[in-house]
C-alpha positions in Angstrom: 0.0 0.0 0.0 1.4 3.3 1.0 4.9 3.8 2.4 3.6 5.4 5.7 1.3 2.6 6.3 4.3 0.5 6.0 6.2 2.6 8.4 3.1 2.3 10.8 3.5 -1.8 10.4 7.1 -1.6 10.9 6.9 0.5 14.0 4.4 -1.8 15.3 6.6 -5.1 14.6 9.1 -3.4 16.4 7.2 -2.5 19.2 6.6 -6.4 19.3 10.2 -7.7 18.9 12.5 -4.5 19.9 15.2 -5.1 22.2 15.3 -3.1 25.5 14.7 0.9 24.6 14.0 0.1 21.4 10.4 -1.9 22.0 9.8 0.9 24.4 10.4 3.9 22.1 8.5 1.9 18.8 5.6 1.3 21.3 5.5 5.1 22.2 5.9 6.3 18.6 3.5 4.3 17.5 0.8 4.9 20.2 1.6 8.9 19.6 1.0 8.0 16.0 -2.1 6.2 16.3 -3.9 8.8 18.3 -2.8 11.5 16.7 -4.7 10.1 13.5 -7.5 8.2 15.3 -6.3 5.0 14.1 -6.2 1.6 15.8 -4.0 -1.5 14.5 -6.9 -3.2 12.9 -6.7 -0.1 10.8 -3.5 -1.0 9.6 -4.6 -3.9 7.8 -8.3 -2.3 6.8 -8.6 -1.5 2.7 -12.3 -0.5 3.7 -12.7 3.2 1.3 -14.3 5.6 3.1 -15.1 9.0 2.6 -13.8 12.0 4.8 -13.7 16.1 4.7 -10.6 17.2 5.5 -9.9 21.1 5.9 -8.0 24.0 4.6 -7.4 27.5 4.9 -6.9 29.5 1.6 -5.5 28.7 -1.7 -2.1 27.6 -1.2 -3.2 25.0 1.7 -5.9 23.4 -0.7 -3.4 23.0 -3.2 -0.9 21.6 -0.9 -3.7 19.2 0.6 -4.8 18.2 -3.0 -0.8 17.4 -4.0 -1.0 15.5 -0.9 -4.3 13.4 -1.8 -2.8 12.7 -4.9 0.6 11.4 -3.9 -1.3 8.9 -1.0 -4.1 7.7 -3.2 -2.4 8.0 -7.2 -5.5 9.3 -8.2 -7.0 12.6 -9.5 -10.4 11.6 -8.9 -10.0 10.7 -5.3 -11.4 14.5 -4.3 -13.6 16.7 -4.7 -14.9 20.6 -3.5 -17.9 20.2 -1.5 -20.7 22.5 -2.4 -23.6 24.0 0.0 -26.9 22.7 -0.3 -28.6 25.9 -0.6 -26.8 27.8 -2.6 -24.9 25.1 -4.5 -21.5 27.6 -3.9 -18.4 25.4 -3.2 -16.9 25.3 -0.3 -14.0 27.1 0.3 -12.1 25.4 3.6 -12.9 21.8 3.0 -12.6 19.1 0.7 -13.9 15.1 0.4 -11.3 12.4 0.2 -12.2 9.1 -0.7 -9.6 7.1 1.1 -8.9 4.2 3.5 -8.3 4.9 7.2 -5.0 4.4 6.8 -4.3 6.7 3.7 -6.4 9.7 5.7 -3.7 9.8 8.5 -1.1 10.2 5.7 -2.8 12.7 4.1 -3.0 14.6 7.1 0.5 13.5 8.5 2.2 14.9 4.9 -0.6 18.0 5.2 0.9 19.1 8.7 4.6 18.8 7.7 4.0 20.5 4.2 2.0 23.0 5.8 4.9 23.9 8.3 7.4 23.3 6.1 5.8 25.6 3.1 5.5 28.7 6.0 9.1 28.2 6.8 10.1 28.9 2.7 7.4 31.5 2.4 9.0 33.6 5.3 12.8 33.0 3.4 11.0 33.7 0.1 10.2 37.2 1.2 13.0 38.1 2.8 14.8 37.3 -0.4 12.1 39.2 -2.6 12.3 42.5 0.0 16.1 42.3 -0.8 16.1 41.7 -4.6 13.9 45.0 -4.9 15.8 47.0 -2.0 12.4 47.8 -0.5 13.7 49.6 2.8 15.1 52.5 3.7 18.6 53.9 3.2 18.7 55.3 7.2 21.8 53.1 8.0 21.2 53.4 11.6 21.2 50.6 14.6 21.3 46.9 14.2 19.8 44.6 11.9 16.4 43.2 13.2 17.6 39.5 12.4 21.3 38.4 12.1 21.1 35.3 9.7 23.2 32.2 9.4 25.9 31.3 6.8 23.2 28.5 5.4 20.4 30.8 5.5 21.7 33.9 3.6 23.3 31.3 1.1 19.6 30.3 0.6 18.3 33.7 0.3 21.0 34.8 -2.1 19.9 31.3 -4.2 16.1 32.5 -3.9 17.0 36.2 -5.3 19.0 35.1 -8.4 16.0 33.0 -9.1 13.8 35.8 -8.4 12.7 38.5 -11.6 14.4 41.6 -12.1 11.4 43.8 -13.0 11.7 47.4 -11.8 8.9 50.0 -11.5 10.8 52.5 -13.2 11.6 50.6 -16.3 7.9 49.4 -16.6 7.1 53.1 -16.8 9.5 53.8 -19.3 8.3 50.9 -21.5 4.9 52.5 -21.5 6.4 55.6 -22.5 5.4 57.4 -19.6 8.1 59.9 -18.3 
């Protein structure tokens, strides 16, 4: 099936047949694991599909959560938007996943940890963008806000040379306005 479900099985034979801190820490991880994603070990063997609605905020998360569907599942069609009765608008924080148990905790397991990880490259993103298109002052004065690491400003000087060189002025000139 899917490789975190394997993971899951692995912890959980483990758990069985670790040696000494092993057994205990497999047991732990695995009991963290299950609860986390309501899941008990029957569900580790279950291929039952259900469906559930899993949530979002905005347009970057649903498409993060929809990459995420897709990777678990292999299918495009194994979502959809759900839509108000009434109205018959979609809705906009929530989506329906046809799924096993099992896939739904890896959905959301990936979700969380793209979610995270996509906030920590947005932040880097902008600091790179705000220093591409020098959009600060030129006051000079007192300490930087945040001092940065050798890896980190490697990354942000990797993000702006990837970043477009489009300047206000020279859009203004190309429209002949001066």
């Amino acid at each position: 099936m899917t490789d975190q479900k394997e993971r899951l099985k692995k912890i959980y034979a483990l758990a069985l047949a670790g040696v000494d801190g092993e057994k205990t820490a497999a047991k732990a991880i695995l009991d963290k694991l299950l609860k986390k994603y309501d899941l008990d070990l029957s569900d580790l063997d279950e291929d039952k599909i259900n469906d559930y609605v899993l949530e979002f905020h905005g347009k970057e998360q649903e498409q993060l959560l929809i990459q995420c569907i897709y990777k678990v599942t292999n299918k495009t069609d194994a979502y959809y938007h759900l839509k108000y009765k009434k109205s018959g608008r979609a809705c906009r924080t929530q989506l329906k996943v046809y799924c096993t148990k099992a896939e739904k905790a890896e959905i959301l397991f990936l979700f969380d940890f793209y979610k995270r990880l996509w906030e920590k490259e947005r932040a880097a993103l902008l600091v790179a963008f705000i220093q591409k298109h020098s959009l600060f002052g030129n006051a000079g004065k007192g300490e930087p806000s945040k001092r940065y690491t050798d890896d980190e400003l490697k990354k942000i000087f990797a993000l702006m040379n990837g970043l477009s060189d489009d300047q206000p002025l020279k859009q203004l000139a190309d429209k002949g306005v001066n």
